[in-house]
Biopython code that builds the backbone (N, CA, C, O; Angstrom):
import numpy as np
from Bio.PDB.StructureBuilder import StructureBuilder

atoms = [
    (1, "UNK", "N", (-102.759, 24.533, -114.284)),
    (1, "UNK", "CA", (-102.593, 23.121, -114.429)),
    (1, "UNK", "C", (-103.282, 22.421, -113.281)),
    (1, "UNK", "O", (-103.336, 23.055, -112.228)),
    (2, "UNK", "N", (-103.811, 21.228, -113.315)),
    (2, "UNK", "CA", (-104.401, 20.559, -112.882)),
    (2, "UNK", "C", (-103.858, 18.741, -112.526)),
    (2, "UNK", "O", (-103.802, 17.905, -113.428)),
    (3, "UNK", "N", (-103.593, 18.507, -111.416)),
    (3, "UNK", "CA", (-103.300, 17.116, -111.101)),
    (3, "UNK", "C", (-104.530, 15.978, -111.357)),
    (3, "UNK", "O", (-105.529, 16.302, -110.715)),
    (4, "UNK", "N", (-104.627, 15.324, -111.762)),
    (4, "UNK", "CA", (-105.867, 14.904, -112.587)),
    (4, "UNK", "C", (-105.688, 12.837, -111.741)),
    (4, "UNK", "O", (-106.567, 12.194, -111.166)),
    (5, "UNK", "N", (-104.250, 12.429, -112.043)),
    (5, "UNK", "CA", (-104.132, 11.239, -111.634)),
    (5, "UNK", "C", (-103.460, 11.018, -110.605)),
    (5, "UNK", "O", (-103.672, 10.014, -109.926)),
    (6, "UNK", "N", (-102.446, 11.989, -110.270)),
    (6, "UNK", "CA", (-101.650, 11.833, -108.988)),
    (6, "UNK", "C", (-100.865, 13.201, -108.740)),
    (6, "UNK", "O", (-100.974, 14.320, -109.242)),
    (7, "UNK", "N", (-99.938, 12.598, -107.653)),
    (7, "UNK", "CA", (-99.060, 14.010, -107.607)),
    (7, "UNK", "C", (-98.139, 13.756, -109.034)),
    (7, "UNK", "O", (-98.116, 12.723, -109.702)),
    (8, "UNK", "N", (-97.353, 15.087, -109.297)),
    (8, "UNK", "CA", (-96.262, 15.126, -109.688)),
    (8, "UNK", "C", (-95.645, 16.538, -109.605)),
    (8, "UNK", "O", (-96.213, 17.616, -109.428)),
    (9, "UNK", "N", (-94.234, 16.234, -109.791)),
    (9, "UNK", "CA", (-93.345, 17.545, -109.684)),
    (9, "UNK", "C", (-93.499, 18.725, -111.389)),
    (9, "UNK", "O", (-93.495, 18.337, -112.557)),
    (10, "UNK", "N", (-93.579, 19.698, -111.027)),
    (10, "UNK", "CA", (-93.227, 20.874, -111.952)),
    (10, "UNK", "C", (-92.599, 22.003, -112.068)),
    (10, "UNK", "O", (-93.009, 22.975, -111.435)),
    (11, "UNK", "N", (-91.524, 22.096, -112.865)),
    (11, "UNK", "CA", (-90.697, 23.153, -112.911)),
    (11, "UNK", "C", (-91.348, 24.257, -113.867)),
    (11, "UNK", "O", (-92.011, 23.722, -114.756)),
    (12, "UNK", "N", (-91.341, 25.309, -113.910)),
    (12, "UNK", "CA", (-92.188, 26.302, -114.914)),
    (12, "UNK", "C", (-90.669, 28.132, -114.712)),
    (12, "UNK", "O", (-90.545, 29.110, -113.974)),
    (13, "UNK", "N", (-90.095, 27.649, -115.658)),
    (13, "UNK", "CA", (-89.674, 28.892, -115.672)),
    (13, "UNK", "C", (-89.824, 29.780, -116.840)),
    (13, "UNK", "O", (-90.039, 29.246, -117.928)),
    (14, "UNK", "N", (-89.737, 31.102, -116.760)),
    (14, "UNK", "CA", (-89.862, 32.158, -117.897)),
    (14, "UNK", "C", (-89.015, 32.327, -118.890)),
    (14, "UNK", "O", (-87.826, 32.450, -118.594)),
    (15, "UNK", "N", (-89.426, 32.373, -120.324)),
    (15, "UNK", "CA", (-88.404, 32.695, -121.006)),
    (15, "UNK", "C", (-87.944, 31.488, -121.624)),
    (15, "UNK", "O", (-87.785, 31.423, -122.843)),
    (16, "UNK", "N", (-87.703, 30.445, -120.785)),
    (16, "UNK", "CA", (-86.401, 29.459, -121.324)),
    (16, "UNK", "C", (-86.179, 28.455, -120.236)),
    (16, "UNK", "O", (-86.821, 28.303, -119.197)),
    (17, "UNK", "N", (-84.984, 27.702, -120.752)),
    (17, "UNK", "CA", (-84.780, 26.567, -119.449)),
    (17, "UNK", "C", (-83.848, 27.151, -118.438)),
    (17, "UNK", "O", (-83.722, 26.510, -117.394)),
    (18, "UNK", "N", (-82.967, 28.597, -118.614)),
    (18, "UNK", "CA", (-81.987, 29.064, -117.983)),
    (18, "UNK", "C", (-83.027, 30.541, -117.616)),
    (18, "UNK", "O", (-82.333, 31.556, -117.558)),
    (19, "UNK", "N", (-84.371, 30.764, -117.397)),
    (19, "UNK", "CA", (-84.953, 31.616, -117.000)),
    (19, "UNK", "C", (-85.399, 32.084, -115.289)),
    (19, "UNK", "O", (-84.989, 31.729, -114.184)),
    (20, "UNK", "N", (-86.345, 32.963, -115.722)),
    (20, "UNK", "CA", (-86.615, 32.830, -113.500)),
    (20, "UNK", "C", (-87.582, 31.551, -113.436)),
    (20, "UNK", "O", (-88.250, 30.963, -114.287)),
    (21, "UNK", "N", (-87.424, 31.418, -112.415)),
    (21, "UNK", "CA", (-88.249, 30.401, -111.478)),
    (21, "UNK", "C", (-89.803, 30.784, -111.162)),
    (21, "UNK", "O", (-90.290, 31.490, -110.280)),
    (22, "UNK", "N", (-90.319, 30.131, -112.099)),
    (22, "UNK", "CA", (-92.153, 30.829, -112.121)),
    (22, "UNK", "C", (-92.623, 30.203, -111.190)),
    (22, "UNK", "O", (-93.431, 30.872, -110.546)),
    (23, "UNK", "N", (-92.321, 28.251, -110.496)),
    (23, "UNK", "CA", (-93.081, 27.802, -110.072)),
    (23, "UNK", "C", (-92.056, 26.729, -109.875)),
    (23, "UNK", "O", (-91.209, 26.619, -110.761)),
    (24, "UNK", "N", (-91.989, 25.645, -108.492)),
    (24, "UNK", "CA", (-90.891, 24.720, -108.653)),
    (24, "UNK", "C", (-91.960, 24.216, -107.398)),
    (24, "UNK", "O", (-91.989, 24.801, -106.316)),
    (25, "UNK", "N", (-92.937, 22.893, -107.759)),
    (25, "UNK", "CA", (-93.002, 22.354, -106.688)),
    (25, "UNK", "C", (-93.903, 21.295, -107.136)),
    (25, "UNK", "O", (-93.960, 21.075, -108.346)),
    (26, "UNK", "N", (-94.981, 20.255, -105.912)),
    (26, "UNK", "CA", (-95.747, 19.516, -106.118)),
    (26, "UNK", "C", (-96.454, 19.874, -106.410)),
    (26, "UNK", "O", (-96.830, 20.934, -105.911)),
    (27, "UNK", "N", (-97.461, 19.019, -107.855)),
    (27, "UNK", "CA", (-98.799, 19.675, -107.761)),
    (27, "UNK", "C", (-100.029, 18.472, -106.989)),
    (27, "UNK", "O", (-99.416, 17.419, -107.161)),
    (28, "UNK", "N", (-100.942, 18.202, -106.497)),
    (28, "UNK", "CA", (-101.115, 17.208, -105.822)),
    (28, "UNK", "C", (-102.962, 16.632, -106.382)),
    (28, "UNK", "O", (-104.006, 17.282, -106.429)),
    (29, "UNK", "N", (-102.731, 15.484, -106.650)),
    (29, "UNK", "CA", (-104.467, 15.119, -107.014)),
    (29, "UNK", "C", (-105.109, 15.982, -106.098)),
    (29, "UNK", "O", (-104.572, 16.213, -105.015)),
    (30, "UNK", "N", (-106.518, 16.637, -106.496)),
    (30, "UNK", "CA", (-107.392, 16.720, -105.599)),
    (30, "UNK", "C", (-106.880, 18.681, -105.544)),
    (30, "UNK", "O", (-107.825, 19.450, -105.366)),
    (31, "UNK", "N", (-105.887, 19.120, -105.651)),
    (31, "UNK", "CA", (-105.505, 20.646, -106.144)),
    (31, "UNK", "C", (-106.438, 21.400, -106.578)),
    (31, "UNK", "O", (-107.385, 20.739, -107.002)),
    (32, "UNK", "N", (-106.611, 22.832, -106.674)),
    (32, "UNK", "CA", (-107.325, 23.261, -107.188)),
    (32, "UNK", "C", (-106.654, 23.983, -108.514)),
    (32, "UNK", "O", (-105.566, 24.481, -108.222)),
    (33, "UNK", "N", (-106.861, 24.084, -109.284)),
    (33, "UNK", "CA", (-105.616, 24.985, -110.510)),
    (33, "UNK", "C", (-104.563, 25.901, -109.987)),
    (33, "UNK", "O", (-104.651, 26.862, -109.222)),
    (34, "UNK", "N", (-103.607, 25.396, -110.555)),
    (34, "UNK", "CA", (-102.044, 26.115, -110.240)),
    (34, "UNK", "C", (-101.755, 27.019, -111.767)),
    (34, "UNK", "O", (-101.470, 26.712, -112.925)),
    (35, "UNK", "N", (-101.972, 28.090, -111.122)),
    (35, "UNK", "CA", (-101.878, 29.465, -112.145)),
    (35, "UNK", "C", (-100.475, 30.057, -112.364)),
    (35, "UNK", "O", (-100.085, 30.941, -111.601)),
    (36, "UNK", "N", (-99.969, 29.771, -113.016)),
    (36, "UNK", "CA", (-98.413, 30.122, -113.398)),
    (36, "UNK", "C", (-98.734, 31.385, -115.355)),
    (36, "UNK", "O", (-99.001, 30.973, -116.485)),
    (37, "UNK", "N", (-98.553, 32.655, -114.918)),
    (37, "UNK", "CA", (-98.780, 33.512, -115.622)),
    (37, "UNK", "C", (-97.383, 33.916, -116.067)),
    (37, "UNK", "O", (-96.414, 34.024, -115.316)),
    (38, "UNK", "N", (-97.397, 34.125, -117.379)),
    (38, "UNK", "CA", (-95.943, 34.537, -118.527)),
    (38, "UNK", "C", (-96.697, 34.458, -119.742)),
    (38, "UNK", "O", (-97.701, 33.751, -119.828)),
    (39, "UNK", "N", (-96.204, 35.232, -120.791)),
    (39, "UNK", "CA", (-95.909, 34.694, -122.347)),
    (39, "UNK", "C", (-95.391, 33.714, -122.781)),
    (39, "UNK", "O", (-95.854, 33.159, -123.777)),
    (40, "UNK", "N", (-94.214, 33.224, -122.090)),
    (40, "UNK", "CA", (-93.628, 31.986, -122.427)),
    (40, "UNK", "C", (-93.036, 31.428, -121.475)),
    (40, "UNK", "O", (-92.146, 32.016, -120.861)),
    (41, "UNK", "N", (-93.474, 30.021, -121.139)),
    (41, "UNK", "CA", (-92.945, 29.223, -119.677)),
    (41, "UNK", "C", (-92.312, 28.305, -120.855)),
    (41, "UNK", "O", (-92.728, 27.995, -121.972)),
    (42, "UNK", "N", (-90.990, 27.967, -120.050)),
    (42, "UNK", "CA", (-90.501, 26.817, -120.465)),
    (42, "UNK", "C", (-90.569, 25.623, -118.776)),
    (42, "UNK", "O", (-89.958, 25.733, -117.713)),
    (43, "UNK", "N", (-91.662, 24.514, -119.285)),
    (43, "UNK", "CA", (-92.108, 23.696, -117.873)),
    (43, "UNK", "C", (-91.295, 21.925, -118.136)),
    (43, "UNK", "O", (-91.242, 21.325, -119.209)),
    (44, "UNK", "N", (-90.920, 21.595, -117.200)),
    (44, "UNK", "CA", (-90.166, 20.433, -116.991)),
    (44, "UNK", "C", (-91.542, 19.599, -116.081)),
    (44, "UNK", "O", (-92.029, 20.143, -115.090)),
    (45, "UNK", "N", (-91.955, 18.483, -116.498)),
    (45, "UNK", "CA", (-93.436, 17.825, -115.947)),
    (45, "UNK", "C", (-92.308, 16.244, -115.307)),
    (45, "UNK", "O", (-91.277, 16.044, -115.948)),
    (46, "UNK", "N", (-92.538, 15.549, -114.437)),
    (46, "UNK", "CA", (-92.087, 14.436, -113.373)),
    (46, "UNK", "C", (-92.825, 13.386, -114.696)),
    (46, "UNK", "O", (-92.430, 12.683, -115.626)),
    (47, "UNK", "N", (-94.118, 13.815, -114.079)),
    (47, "UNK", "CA", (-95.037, 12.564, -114.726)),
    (47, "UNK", "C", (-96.524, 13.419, -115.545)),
    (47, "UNK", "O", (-97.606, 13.925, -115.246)),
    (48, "UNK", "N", (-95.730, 13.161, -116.628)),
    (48, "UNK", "CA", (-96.906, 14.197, -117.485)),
    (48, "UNK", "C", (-98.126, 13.630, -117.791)),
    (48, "UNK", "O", (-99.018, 14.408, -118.131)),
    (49, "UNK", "N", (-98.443, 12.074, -117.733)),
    (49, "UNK", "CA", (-99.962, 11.868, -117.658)),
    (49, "UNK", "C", (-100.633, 11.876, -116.925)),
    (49, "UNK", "O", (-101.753, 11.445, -117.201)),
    (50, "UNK", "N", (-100.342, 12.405, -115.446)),
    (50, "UNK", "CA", (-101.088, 13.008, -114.019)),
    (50, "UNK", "C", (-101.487, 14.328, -114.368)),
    (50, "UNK", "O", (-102.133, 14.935, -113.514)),
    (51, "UNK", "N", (-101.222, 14.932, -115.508)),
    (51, "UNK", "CA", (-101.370, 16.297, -115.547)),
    (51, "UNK", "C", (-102.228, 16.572, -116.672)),
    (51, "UNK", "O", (-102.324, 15.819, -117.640)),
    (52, "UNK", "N", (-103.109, 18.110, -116.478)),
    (52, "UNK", "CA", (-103.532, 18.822, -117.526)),
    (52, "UNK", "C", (-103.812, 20.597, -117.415)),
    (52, "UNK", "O", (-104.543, 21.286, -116.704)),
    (53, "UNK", "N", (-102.700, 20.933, -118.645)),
    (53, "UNK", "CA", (-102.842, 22.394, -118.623)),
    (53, "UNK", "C", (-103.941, 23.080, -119.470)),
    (53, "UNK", "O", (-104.310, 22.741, -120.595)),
    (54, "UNK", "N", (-104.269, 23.827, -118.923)),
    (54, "UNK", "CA", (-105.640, 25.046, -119.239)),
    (54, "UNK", "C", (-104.824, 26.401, -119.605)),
    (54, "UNK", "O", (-104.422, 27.226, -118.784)),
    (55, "UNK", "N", (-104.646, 26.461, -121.189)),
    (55, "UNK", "CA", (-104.224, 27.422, -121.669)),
    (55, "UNK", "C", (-105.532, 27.868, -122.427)),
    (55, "UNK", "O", (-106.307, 27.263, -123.169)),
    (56, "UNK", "N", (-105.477, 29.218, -121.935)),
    (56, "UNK", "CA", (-107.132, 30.072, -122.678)),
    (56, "UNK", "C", (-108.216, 29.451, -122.486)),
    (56, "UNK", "O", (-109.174, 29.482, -123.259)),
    (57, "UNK", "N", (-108.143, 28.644, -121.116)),
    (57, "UNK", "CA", (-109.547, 28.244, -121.370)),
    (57, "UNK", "C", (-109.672, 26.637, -122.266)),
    (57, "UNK", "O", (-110.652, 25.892, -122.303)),
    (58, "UNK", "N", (-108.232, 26.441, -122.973)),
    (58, "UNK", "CA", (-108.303, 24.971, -123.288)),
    (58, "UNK", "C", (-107.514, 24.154, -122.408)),
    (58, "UNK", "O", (-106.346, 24.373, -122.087)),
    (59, "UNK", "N", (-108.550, 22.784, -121.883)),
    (59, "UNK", "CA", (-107.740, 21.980, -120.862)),
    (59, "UNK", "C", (-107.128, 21.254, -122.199)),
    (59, "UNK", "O", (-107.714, 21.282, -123.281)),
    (60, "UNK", "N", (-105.878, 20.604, -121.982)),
    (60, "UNK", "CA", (-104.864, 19.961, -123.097)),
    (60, "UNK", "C", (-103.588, 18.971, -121.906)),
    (60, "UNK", "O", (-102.843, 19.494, -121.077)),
    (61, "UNK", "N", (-103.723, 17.408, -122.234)),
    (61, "UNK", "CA", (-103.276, 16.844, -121.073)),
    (61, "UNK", "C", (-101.710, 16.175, -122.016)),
    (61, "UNK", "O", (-101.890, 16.445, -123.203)),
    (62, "UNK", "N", (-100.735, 15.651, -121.879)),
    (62, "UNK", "CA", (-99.561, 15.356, -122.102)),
    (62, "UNK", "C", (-99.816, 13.818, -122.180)),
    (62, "UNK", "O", (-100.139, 13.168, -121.186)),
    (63, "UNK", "N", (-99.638, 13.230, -123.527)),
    (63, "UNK", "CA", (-99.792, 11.480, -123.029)),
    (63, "UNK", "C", (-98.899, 10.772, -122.788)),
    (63, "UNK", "O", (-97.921, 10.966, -123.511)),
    (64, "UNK", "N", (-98.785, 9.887, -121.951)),
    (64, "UNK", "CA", (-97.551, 8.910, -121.320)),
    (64, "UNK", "C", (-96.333, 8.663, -122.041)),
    (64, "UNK", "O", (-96.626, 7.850, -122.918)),
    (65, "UNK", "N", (-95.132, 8.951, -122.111)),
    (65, "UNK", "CA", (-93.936, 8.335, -122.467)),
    (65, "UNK", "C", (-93.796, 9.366, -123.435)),
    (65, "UNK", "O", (-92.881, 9.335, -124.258)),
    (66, "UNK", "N", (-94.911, 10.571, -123.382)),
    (66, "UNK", "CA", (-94.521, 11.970, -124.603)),
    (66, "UNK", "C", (-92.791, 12.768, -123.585)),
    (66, "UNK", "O", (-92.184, 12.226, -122.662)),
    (67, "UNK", "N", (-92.496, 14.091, -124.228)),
    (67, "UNK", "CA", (-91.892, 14.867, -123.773)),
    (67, "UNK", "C", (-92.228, 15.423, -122.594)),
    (67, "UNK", "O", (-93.221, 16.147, -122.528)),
    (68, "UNK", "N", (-91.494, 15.180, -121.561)),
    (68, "UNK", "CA", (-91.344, 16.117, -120.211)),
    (68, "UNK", "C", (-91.307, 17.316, -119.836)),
    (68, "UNK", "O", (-91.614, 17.932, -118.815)),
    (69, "UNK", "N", (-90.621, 17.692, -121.427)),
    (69, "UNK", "CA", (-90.644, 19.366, -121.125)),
    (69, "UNK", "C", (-91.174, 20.265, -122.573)),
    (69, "UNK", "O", (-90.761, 20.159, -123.728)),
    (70, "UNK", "N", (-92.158, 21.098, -122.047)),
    (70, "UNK", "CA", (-92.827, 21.691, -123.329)),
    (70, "UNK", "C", (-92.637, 22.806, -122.579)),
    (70, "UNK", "O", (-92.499, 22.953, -121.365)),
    (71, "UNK", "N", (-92.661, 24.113, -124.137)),
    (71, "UNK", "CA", (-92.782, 25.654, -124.161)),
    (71, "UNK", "C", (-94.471, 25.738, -123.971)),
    (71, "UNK", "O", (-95.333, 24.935, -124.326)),
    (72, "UNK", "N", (-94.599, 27.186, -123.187)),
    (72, "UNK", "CA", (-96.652, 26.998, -123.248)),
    (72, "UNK", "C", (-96.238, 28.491, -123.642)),
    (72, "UNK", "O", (-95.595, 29.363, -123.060)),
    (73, "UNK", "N", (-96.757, 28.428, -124.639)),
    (73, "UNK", "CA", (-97.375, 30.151, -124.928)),
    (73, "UNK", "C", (-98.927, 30.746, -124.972)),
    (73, "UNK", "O", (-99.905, 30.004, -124.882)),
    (74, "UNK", "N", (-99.006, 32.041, -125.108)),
    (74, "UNK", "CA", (-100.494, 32.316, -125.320)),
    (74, "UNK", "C", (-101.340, 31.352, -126.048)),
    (74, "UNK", "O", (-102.460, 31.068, -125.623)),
    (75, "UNK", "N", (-100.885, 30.867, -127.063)),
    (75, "UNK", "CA", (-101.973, 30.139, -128.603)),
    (75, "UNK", "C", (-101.047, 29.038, -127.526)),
    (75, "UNK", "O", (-100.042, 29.612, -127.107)),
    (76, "UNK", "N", (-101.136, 28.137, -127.203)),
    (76, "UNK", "CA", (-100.473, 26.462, -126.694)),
    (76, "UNK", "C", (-99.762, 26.176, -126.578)),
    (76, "UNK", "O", (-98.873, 27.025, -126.524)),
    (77, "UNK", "N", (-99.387, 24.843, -126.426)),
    (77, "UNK", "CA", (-98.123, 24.082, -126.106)),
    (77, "UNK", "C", (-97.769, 23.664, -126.883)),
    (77, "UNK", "O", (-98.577, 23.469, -127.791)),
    (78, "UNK", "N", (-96.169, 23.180, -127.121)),
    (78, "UNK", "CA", (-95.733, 22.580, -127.962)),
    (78, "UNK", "C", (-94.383, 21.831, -127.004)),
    (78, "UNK", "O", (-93.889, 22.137, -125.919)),
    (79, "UNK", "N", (-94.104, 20.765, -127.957)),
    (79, "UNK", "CA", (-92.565, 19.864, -127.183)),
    (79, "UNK", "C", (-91.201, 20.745, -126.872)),
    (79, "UNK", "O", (-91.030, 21.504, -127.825)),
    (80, "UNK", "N", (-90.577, 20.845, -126.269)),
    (80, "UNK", "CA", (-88.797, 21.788, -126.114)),
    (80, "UNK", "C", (-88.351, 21.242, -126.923)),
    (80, "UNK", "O", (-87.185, 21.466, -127.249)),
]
sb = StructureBuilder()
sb.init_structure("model")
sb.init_model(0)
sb.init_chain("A")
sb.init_seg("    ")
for serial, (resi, resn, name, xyz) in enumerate(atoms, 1):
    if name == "N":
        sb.init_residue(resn, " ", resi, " ")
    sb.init_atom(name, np.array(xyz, "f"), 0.0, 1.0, " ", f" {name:<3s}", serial, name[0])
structure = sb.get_structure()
């Protein structure tokens, strides 16, 4: 994932919303890609139009006032 407009916070855990802790922090404009590896993250996004995830090689960005928290699997994302 990629900070694209600003900072924001991201939670990324495995499995589920009651899973391990893949990743819990700022990601910050100007970042270089934050690599969070699983089959299935369940991610909680602050401010999801600062952001864009690169699953396989596809960048795919979250638009304003969408869902905060999406499942990412191998084939993409989808809403929790």
């Amino acid at each position: 994932m990629i900070a694209l407009r600003g900072a924001t916070h991201v939670t990324a855990r495995r499995g589920g919303a009651s899973g391990d802790v893949a990743f819990d922090g700022t990601v910050q404009k100007g970042d270089g890609p934050v690599a969070i590896r699983g089959s299935r993250l369940w991610v909680q996004v602050d401010t999801p139009e600062n952001l864009r995830f690169i699953v396989k090689g596809h960048t795919r960005g979250l638009c304003p006032g969408t869902t905060r928290v999406i499942i990412v699997t191998p084939t993409g994302w989808r809403p929790a």
